[in-house]
N, C-alpha and C positions, 0 to 999 in steps of 0.2 A: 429420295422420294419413291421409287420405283422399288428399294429394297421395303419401304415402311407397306406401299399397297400389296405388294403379293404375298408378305408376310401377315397381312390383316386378314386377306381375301384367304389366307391356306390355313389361317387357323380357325376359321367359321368353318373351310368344306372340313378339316382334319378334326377338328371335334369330339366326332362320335368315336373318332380312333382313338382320341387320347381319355376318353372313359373308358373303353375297352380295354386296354392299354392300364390305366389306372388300377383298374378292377383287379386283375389279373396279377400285376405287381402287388399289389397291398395283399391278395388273398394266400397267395404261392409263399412268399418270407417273411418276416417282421420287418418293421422297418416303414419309413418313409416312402411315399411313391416318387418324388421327386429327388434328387441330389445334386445340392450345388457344388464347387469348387473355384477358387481361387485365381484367376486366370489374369495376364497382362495383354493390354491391348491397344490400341492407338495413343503413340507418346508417350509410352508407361503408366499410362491408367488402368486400374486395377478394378477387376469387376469378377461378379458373380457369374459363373458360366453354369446354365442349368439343363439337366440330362434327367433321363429315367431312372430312376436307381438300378442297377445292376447286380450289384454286390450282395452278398450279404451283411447284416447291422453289425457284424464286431470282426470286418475286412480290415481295418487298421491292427486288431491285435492278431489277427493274423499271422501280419507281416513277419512276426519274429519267430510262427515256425516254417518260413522257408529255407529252402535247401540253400548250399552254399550255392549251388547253378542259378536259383530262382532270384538270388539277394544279388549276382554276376550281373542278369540278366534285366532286372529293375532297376538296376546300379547304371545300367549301361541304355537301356532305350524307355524308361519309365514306364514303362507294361511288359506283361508277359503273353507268354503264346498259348500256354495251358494255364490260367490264373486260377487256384483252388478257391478263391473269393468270391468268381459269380457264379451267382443261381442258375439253373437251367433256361428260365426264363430269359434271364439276364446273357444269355449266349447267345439263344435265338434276336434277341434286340440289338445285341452287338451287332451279330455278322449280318441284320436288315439294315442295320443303323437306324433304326428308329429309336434308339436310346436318346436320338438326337435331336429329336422332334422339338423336346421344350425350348429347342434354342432358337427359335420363330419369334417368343418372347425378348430373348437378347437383341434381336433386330430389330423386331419393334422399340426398345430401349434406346437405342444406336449402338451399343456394346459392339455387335456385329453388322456385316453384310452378309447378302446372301456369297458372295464370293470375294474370295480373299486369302491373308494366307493363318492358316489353322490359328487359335490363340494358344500359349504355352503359359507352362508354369514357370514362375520367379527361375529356378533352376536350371533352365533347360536354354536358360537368355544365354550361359556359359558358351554353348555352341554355336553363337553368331558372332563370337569376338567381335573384331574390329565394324562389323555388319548389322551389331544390331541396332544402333539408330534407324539404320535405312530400313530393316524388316519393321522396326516400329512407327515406320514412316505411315505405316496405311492402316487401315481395319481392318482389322481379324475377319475370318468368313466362316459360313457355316460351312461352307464347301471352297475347292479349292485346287490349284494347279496340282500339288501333293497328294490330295487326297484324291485323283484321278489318273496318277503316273505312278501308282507303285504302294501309295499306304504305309500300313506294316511292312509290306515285302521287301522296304530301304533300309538301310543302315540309317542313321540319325542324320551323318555327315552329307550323305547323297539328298535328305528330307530338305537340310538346312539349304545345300544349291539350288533346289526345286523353288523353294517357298522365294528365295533370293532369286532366282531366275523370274516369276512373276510378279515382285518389285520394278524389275528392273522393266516389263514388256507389259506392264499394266496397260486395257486398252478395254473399250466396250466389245471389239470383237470378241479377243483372248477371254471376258468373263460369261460370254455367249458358246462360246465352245467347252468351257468349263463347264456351266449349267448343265446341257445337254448332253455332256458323258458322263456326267454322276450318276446319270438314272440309270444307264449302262454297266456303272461301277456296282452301284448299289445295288441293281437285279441280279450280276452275277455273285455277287457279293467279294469281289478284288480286295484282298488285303485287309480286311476288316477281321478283327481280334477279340 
């Protein structure tokens, strides 16, 4: 209830941000303003997770001239640290996270909470072995224990403890003090790619 109202109430005042936001995407690359992808989320339900486009329109073929470092490196934590995919734009939106913005809609959905632990790709389920019922135990969040203890700056392995550590100590406090350092996270810009 409380994730459906502030997510109603943020996308009336965030608005004029997300035409601005729009405008600037559609004008800067080709391409869609919006980008969805494929994501799993409470009990292995599968949903649409929607972002600002970032990338450029032909970031899949891409993929096949990266370096052998670059294919290591996506192989190993599913993003890169220098990605030759996104737009300038798409950098700046990164490291604000406002990439992120459209996922206000996920909430409203129920797809998401505003806090919880990050949603992953089919793939990436690999790294909760024995664990992943219980990370699937809860809703995905827009924000989250991980994304305020480190980001990118972890290993996958240190991610997976993180997200599995606020399984275990889920609490209205713990998603109160999560809220509140995001914006901390997100002004300095910690770990964002």
């Amino acid at each position: 209830m409380i994730d459906v109202i502030v997510s109603c109430i943020g996308l009336i005042i965030l608005s004029p941000l997300f035409l601005v936001l729009a405008i600037i995407i559609k004008t800067t690359s080709k391409g869609p303003v919006f980008f969805s992808h494929i994501r799993v989320g409470k009990n292995g339900k599968k949903f649409k997770l929607y972002k600002f486009r970032t990338m450029y329109e032909n970031a899949r073929e891409m993929i096949k001239n990266f370096t052998p470092e670059q294919k290591e490196e996506w192989e190993k934590n599913f993003k890169l640290k220098d990605d030759p995919r996104v737009t300038p734009i798409g950098k700046f939106l990164r490291k604000t996270s406002l990439d992120e913005l459209p996922q206000i809609i996920n909430i409203i959905k129920g797809d998401l909470s505003i806090i919880g632990p990050r949603p992953v790709v089919v793939k990436e389920l690999r790294y909760y072995g024995e664990n992943k019922e219980k990370f699937l135990s809860v809703t995905p969040g827009l924000t989250g224990y991980w994304q305020v203890n480190g980001r990118s700056t972890v290993t996958y392995e240190e991610r997976v403890k993180l997200e599995l550590y606020y399984v275990d100590h889920i609490s209205f406090k713990l998603d109160v003090k999560i809220f509140f350092k995001t914006f901390a996270t997100v002004f300095k810009g910690d770990g964002a790619i």
